[in-house]
C-alpha positions as CSV (number, residue, x, y, z in Angstrom):
1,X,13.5,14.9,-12.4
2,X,13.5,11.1,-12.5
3,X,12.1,9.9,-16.3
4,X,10.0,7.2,-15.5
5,X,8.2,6.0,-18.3
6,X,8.8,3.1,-20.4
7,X,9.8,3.0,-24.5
8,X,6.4,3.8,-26.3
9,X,6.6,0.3,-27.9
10,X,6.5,-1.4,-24.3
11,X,3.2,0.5,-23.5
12,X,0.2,-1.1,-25.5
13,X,2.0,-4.4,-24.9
14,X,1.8,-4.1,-21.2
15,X,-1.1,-2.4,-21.3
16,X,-2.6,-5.3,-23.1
17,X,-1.2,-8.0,-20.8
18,X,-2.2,-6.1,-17.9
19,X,-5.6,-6.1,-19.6
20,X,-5.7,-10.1,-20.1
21,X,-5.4,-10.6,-16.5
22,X,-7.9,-7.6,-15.7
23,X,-10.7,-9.8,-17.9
24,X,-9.9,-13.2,-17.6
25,X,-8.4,-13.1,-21.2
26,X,-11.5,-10.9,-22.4
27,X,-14.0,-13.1,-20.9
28,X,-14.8,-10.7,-18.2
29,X,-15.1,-7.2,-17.4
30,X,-12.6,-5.9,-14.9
31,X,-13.6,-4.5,-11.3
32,X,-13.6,-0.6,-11.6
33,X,-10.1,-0.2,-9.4
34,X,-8.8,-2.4,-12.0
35,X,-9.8,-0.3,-14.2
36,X,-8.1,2.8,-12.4
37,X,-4.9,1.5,-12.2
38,X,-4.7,0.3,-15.8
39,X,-5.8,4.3,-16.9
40,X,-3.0,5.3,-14.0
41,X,-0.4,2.9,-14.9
42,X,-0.9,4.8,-19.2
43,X,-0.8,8.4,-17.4
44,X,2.2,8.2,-16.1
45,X,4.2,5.2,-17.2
46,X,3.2,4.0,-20.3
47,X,2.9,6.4,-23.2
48,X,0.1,5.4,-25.3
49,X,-2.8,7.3,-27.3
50,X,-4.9,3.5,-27.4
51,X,-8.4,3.7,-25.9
52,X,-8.0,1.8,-22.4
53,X,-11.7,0.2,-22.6
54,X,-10.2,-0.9,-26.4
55,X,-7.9,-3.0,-25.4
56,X,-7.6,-6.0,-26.9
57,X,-6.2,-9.1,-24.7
58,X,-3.0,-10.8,-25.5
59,X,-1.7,-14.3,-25.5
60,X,1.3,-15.5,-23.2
61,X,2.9,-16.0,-27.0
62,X,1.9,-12.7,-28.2
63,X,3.3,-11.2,-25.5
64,X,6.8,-12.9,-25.1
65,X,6.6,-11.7,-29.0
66,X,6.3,-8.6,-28.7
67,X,8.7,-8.2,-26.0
68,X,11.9,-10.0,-26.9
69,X,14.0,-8.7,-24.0
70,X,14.7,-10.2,-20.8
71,X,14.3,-6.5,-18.9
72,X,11.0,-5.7,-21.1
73,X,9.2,-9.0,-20.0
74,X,10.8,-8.7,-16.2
75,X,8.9,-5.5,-16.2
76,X,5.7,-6.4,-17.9
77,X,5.3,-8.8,-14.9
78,X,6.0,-6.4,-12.4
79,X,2.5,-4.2,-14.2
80,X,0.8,-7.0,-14.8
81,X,0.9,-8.5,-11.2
82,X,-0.6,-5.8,-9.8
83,X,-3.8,-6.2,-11.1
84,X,-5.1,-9.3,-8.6
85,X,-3.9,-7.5,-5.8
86,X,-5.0,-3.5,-6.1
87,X,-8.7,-4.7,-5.5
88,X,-7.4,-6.5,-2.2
89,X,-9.5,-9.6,-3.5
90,X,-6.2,-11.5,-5.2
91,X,-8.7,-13.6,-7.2
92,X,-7.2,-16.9,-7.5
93,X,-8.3,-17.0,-11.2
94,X,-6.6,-13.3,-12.2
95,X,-3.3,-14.8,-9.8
96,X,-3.0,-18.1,-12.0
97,X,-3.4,-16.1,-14.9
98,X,-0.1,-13.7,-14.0
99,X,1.6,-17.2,-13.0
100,X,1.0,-18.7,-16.6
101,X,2.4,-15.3,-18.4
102,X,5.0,-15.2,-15.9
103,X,5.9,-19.1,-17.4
104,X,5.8,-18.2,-20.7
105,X,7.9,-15.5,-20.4
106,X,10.7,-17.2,-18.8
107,X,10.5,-15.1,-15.5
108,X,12.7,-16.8,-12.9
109,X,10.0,-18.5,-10.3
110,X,11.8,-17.0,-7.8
111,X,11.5,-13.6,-8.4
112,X,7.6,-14.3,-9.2
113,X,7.4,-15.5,-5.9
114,X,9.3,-12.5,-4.2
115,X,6.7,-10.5,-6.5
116,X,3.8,-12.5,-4.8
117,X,4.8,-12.1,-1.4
118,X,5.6,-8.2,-1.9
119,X,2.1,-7.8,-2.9
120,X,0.7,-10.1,-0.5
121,X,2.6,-7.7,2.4
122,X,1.5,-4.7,0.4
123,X,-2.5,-5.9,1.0
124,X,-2.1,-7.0,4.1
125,X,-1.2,-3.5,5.2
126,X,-4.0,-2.0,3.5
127,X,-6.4,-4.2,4.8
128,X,-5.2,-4.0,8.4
129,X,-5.4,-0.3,8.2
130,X,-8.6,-0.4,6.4
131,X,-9.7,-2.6,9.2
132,X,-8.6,0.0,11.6
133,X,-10.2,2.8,10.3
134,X,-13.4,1.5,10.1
135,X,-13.8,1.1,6.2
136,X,-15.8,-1.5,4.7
137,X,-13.6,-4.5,3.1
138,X,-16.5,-6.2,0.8
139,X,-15.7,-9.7,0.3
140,X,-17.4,-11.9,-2.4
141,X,-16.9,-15.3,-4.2
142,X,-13.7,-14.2,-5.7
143,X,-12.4,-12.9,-2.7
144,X,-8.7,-14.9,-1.8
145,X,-8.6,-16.8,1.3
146,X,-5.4,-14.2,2.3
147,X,-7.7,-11.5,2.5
148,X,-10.3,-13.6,4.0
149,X,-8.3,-14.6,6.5
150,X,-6.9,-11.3,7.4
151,X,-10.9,-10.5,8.1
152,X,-11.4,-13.6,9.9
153,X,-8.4,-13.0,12.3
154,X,-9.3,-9.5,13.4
155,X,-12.4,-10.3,14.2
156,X,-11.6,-13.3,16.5
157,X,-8.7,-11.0,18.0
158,X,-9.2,-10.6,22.1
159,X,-8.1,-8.1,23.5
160,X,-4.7,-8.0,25.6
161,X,-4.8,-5.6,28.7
162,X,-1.2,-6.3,29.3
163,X,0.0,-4.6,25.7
164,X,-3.0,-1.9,25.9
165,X,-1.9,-0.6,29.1
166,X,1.8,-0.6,27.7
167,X,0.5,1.6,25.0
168,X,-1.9,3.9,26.7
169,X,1.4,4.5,29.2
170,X,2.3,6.2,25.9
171,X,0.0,9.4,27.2
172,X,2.3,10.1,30.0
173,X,5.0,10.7,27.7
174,X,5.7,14.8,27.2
175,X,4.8,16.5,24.3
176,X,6.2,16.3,20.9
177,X,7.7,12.9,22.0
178,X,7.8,10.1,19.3
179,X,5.6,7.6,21.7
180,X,3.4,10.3,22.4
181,X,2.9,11.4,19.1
182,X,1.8,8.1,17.8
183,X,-0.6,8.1,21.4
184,X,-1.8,11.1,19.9
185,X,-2.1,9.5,16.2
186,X,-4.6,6.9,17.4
187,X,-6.6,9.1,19.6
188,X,-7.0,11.9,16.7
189,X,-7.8,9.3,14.3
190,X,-9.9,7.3,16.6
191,X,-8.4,4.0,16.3
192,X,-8.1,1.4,19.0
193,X,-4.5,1.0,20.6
194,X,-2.9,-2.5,20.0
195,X,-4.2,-4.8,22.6
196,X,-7.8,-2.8,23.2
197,X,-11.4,-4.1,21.7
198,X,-11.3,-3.5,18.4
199,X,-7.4,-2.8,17.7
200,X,-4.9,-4.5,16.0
201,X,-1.4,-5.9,17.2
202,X,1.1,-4.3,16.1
203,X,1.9,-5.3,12.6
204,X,1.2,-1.2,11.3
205,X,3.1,0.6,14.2
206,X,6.3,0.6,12.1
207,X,5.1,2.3,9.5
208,X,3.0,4.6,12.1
209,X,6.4,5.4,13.3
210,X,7.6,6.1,9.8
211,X,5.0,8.1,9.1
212,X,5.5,10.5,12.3
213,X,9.1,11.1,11.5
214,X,8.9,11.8,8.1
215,X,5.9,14.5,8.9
216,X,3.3,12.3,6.5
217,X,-0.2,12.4,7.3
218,X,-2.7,9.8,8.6
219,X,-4.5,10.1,5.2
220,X,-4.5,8.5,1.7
221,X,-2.4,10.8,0.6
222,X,0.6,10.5,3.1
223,X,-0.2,6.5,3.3
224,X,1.0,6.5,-0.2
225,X,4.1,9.1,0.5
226,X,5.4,7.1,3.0
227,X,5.5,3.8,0.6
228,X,7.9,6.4,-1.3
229,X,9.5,7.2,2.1
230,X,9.9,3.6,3.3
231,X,11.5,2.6,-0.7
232,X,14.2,5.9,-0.1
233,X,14.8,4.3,3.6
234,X,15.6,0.7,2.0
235,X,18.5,2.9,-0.7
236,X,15.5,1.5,-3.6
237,X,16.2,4.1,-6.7
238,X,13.5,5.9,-7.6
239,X,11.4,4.5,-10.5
240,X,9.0,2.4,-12.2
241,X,8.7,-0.6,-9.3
242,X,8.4,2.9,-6.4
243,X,5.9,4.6,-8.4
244,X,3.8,1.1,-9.1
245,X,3.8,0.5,-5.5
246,X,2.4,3.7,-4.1
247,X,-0.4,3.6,-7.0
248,X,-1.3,0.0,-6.1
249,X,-1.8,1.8,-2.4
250,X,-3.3,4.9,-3.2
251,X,-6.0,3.5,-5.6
252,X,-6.9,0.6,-3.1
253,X,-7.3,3.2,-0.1
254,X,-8.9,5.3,-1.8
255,X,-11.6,3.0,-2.7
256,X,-11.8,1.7,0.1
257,X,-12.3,5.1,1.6
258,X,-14.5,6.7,-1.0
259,X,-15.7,4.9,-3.0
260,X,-16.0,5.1,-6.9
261,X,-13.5,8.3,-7.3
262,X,-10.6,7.8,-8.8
263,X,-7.5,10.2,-7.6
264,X,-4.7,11.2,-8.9
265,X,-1.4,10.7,-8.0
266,X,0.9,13.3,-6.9
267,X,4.3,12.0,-8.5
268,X,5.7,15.3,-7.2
269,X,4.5,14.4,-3.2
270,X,6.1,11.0,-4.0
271,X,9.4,12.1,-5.6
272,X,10.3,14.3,-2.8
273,X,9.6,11.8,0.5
274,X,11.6,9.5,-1.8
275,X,14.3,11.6,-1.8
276,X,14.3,12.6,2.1
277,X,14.1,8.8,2.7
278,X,17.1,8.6,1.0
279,X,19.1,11.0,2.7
280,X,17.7,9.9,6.2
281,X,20.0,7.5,7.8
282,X,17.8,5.8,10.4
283,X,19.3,2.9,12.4
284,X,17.2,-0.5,11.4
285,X,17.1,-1.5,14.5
286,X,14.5,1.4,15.9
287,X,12.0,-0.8,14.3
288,X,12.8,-3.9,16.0
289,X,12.9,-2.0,19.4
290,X,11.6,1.3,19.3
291,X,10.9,1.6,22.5
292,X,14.2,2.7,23.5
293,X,13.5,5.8,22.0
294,X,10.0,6.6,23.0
295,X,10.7,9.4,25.4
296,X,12.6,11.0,23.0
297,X,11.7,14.1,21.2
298,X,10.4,13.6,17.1
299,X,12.5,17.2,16.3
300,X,15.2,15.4,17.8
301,X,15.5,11.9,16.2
302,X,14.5,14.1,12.8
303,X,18.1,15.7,13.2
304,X,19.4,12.6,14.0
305,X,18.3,10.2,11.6
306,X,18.8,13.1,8.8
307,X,15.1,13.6,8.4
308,X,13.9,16.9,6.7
309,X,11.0,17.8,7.8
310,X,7.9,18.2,5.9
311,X,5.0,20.5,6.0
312,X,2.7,19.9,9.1
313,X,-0.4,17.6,8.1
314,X,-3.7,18.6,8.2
315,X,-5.1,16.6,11.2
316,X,-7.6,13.9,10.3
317,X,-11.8,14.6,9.1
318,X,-13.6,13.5,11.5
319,X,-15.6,11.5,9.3
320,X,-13.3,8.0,9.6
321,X,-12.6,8.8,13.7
322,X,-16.5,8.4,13.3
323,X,-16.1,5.2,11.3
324,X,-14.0,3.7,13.7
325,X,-16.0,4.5,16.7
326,X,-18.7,3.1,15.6
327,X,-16.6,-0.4,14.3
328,X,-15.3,-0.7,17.9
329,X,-18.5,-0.4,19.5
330,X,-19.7,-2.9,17.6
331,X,-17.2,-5.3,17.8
332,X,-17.1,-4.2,22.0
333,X,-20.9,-5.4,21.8
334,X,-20.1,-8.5,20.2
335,X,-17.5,-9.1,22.5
């Protein structure tokens, strides 16, 4: 088993600075999902017995104080820059706020900014497949012109019969066929193909794919497996940065999903398609032309990419097919 938390006197540091940016340096009180992640990331990262509503903000000097090492601040940053991003608004105020820790620190502005634009993929994702299932993404005065713009560009999509037919094609394919199956994924789940009224392009169909072959559900739950699934594909070990990644995911779906709940993470569900990502040995390039495979069978390329497979899925509630239905016949009316 992988030890994945930090030295105890790391935690209430983090935990602090993690806070500051959550509050606006205590001049505000942080969104519930904030919140979440901040009780999550003390669960099962940082050990600490302080009281997370306690909390008392820290100053850019307090913190590089209390953290004298290079690798201790590196990581505080890599908590801490989470925050503007798991509520999928990256409020520009919470985002300057990481920037000027990140300064005072001495972070290297190029890692921040290969920080920035690994969050800014992560919420793109989630939105797009928030988008797609028909959940509400609420936007307010805070909200960042990224997410905003994500919005904005999904609704003005047309549709494109020439890539729609391409998919639908998809439903000639035989049974238990990786093309079919991820036919099958959209109808089950009621999303729109790429190119219909009401779908997306393709930006999520890579990780659809991943998804299929690793045997991870359409749900929250296998959404955030297959983060673990995807790190294990790109030979990432298996720690902190893994386990931050799939928490930033699950707690925004899920609150996008359900609402006020907060769930929990299975570290065990995580660890494990982690570890069959790493012994898989899938060629790069299926992503980049995937197609050539299609007609193949999903038992098959499991045995050839080195896939274990995982326990079937439970197929999808009805309750977001619903959701989605009703989002494209909407947007076919405004169309």
């Amino acid at each position: 088993m992988y030890d994945l938390r930090v030295l105890s006197s790391e935690s209430e540091p983090i935990l602090r600075g993690m806070t500051s940016v959550a509050t606006g340096g205590g001049h505000r009180v942080p969104v519930p999902v904030e919140r979440d992640l901040i009780l999550a990331a003390r669960r099962h990262l940082l050990p600490s017995d302080a009281d997370v509503d306690d909390l008392r903000p820290v100053t850019p000097g307090e913190l590089r104080a209390l953290l004298p090492g290079e690798a201790q601040r590196v990581r505080a940053i890599r908590f801490m820059i989470l925050v503007p991003y798991v509520s999928l608004e990256a409020d520009a105020g919470k985002v300057a706020t990481v920037d000027a820790f990140a300064m005072r620190l001495g972070i290297d502005p190029a890692r921040l900014r290969a920080l920035h634009r690994r969050r800014e993929g992560e919420l793109r994702r989630v939105a797009l497949d928030a988008l797609r299932r028909g959940w509400p993404l609420p936007l307010t005065v805070r909200t960042s012109s990224l997410l905003r713009g994500i919005v904005e560009a999904a609704r003005r999509r047309r549709p494109d019969e020439a890539l729609a037919t391409r998919y639908r094609e998809l439903s000639r394919l035989p049974a238990g066929s990786l093309g079919r199956a991820l036919y099958d994924l959209h109808q089950d789940c009621g999303w729109a193909l790429p190119g219909e009224i009401g779908g997306l392009d393709e930006a999520l169909v890579a990780s659809d794919l991943r998804a299929i072959l690793a045997g991870l559900g359409p749900g929250v739950a296998g959404r955030t497996a297959c983060v673990a699934f995807s790190a294990g594909l790109g030979r990432a070990e298996f720690g902190c940065e893994v386990l931050l990644e799939a928490l930033s995911v699950l707690l925004a779906s899920a609150r996008l999903a359900a609402g006020d709940s907060a769930p929990r993470l299975d570290v065990a569900a995580l660890v494990d398609a982690h570890a069959r990502g790493r012994a898989a040995r899938i060629d790069p390039a299926l992503e980049e032309d995937w197609w050539s495979v299609a007609a193949e069978d999903v038992a098959e390329l499991r045995a050839r990419f080195r896939i274990d497979p995982a326990p079937r899925p439970a197929r999808p509630s009805r309750q977001p097919v619903e959701a989605a239905a009703a989002l494209r016949a909407g947007r076919s009316r405004a169309a």
